[in-house]
N, C-alpha and C positions, 0 to 999 in steps of 0.2 A: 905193719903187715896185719897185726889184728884189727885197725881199727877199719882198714880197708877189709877186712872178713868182716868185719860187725854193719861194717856197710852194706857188704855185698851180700850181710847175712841179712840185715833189714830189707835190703832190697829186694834182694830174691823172696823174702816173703812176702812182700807189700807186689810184688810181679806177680809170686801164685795167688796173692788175694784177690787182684785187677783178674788175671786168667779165669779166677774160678765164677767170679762176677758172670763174665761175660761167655761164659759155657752156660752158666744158669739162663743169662739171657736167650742164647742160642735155642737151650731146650724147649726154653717156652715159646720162641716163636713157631718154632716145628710143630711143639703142642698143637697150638693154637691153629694152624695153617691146615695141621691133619684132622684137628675138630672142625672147620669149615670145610674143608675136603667131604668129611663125611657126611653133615648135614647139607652139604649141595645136591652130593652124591643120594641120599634117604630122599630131599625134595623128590630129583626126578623118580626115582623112585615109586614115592609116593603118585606123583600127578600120573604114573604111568597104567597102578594100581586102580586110580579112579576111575580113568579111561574108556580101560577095559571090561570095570565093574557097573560104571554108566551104558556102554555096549550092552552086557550080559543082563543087564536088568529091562532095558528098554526091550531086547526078543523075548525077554521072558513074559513080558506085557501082552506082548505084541502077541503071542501064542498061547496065552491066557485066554484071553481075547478072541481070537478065534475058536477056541476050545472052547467056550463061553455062547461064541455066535453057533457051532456047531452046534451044542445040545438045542438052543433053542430052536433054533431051523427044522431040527428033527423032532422037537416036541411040538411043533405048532404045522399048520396045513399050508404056509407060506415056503416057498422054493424060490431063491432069486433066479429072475430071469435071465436067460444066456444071452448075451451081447450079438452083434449082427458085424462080423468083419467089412470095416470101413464105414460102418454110421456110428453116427458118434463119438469117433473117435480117431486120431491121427491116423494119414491113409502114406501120409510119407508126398504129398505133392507140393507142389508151390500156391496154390491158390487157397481160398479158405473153405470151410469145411461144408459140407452139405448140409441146409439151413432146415430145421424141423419145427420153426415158428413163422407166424406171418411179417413179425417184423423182422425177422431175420432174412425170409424172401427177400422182401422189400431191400435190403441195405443189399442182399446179394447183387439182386438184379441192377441197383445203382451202382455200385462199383463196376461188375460186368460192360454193362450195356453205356456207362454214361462218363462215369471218371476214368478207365482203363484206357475208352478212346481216346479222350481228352488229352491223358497223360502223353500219351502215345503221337497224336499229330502235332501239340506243342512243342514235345519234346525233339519230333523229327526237321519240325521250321524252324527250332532255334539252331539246328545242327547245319542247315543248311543255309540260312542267310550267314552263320560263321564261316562257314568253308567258301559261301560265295565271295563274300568282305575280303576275304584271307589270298584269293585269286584274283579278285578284280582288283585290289587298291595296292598289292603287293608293292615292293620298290622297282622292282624290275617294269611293270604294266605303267607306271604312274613317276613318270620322272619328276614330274612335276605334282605336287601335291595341289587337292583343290582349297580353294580360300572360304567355301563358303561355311559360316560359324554356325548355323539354323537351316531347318525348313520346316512350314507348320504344318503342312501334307503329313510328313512321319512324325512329327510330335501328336498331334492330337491322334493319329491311327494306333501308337504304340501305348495313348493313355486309353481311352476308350476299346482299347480290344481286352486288354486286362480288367476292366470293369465288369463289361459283359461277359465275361467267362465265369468271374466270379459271381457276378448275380445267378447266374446258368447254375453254377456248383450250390448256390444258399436258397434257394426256389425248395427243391425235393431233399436238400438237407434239414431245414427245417422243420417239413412237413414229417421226414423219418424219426427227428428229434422225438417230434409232438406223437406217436406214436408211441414211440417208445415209455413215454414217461403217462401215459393214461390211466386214467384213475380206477381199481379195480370195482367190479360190482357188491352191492352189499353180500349176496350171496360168493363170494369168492371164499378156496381154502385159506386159510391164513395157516405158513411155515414160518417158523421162526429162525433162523440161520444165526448162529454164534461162533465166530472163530475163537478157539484157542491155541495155543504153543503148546503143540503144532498138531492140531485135530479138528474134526468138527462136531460141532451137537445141531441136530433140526429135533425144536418142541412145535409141535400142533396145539395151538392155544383151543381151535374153535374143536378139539376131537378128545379132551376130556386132558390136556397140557402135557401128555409123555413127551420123555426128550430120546431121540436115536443118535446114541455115541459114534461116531466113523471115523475109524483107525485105518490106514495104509494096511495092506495085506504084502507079506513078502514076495519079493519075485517068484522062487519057484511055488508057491502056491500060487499067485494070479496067472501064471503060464498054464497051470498046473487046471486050473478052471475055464482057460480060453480066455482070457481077459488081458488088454495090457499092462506091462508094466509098469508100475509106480504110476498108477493109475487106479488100479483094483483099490478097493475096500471091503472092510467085512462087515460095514453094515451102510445101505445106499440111503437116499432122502427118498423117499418113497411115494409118488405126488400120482395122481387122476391124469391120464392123458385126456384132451377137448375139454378141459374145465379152466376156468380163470384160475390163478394161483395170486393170490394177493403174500408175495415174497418180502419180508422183514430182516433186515443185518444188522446186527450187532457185536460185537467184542467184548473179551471177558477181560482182554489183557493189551497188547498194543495191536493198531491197524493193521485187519486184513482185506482181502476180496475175493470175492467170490464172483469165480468167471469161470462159463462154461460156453466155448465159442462154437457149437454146432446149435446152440440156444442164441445165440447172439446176445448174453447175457452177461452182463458185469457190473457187480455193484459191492461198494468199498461196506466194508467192514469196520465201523470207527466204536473207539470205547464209548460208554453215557450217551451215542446216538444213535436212534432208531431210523435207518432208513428204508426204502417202503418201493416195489414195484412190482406191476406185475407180469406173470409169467402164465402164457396158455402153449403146452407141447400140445402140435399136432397130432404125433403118431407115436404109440407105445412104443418103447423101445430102452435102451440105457445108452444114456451120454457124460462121459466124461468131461474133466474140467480141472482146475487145480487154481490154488492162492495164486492172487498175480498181485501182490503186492507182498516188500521185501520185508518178514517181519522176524527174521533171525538165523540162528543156524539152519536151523532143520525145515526152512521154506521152503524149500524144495519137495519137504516129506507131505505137504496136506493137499490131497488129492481129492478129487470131488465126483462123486458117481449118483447120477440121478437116474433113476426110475421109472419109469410113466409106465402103469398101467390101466389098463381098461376100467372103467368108476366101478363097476360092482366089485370085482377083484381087490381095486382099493380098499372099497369096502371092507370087504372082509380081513383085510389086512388092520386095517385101523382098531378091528376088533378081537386079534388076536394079540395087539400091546397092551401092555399093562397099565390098566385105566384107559384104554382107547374107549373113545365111544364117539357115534355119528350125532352131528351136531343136529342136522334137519330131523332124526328122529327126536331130539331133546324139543326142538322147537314144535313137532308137531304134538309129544306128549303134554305142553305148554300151553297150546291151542286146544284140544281137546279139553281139559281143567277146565281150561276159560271157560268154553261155550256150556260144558256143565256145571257150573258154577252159575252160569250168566241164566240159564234154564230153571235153576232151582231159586235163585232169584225169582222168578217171573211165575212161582207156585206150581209149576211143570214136577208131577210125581217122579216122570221116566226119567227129569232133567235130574231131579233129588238121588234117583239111582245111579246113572252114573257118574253125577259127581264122587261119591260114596264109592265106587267100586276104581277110579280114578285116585281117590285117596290113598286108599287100599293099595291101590300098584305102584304110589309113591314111597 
């Protein structure tokens, strides 16, 4: 009886040694399970925190920013121009937008007038030799099927009528190509267009190299101005309307573009590459546009709002940025030098004066 106690005493302590084991085990896996509970639980948390502090800072910017374009607006004699409902900007139709360049005409009018019909009578002969096929050869009409494998009548008509359509379609494609891509004049402005994530900068190289930053303006503010949505900016590219525009794109970060379809205007945005066209608006006015190329989250956010005003208005616009200055008065204080220089060379007293008074106003 005792040694079966001594066993059952050994035993039962060697049981609560096993039990007590395997509670210690137990606790720690709970531990362990509620310390992963908790830091899953702090992640999301956390990522929740960012989120919301990424939102709160981006409007803070964003309202900065405007608070920033306000004061300057009201310190300087420059007023952005009010928009004209439906130029320039989405009218809500199915056709494209009303064109304020010559080649933009051009491409209208070829669409309109040449491919629209095109599309349209092709599309109504292939509808109808199928329906005709579809009655005349049926099983019911045609007990008999025909044997014949060929005919050269409708082989050479079905190759040669697709030929000539398309030489038809690549004739005034071409020629709108070549148009499009024309070399600007030397006198042209030169804008320098730079995408960034997710904004834009235009520097004026030939007007003393200021850069204008353009931020998205919130919806109820661009309502709030008469302006579309997520479309508005609070600061536009600000270009001469009737003048060449020798337009430059570039990327600070990865590929965007820069498309503005009442311009009939679209040109890619690539990192380390300068590409180069140009652009003459017709008629003052503001036209909208936005990145058409996918370059991240917030591509949807970089909107593009151009300007055109009348050249002396420019003007004066160019010389109310900081460092603007008119390039043809730089060239003509340039010329002026010259010719007095070139006079006082030549033992000309009056040429010796205004050289001297030309120095003086350098």
């Amino acid at each position: 009886m005792q040694c079966c106690t001594r066993i059952n005493l050994f035993g039962n302590r060697s049981e609560c040694a096993n039990l007590n084991e395997a509670e210690s085990i137990r606790h720690m896996n709970l531990g362990q399970s509620r310390q992963w509970a908790q830091n899953f639980i702090m992640a999301i948390a956390i990522a929740f925190m960012l989120a919301f502090a990424f939102q709160g800072v981006a409007a803070q910017e964003t309202e900065a920013a405007t608070e920033v374009t306000a004061e300057v607006t009201g310190a300087s004699g420059y007023t952005p121009m009010a928009p004209t409902e439906g130029k320039g900007m989405p009218d809500g139709g199915i056709n494209f937008q009303d064109q304020y360049t010559a080649t933009g005409k051009d491409a209208l009018f070829m669409h309109d007038a040449f491919l629209l019909p095109m599309m349209t009578i092709v599309s109504l002969l292939v509808l109808g030799l199928l329906l005709w096929v579809v009655a005349r050869y049926r099983r019911k009409a045609n007990p008999e099927p025909s044997k014949n494998t060929h005919n050269t009548l409708i082989e050479v008509v079905w190759t040669l009528v697709p030929v000539l359509v398309l030489v038809a379609i690549a004739i005034p494609s071409i020629s709108l190509l070549t148009k499009q891509f024309e070399t600007p004049p030397e006198d042209a402005v030169t804008v320098k267009v730079i995408g960034y994530q997710w904004y834009w900068g235009y520097e004026y190289p030939d007007n003393g190299g200021f850069e204008v930053v353009s931020n998205m303006l919130p919806k109820a503010e661009a309502l709030a101005n008469g302006e579309p949505a997520m479309l508005a900016v609070d600061k536009r590219m600000v270009v001469p309307a009737n003048t060449p525009i020798r337009l430059q794109t570039t990327s600070a970060d990865v590929i965007h573009s820069f498309a503005v379809p009442s311009l009939w205007f679209k040109l890619d945005a690539v990192p380390g590459r300068l590409n180069e066209r140009m652009l003459n608006i017709e008629e003052p006015g503001v036209y909208y546009g936005q990145c058409s190329e996918l370059c991240g989250p917030r591509h949807g956010f970089m909107p593009i709002a151009v300007e055109a005003l009348p050249r002396d208005e420019w003007e004066a616009w160019v010389l109310e940025q900081p460092g603007g200055a008119l390039a043809n008065a730089d060239a003509a204080a340039e010329e002026d030098t010259e010719s007095a220089e070139d006079a006082a060379e030549a033992g000309d007293a009056e040429g010796v004066a205004e050289a001297e008074s030309a120095e003086a106003a350098e």
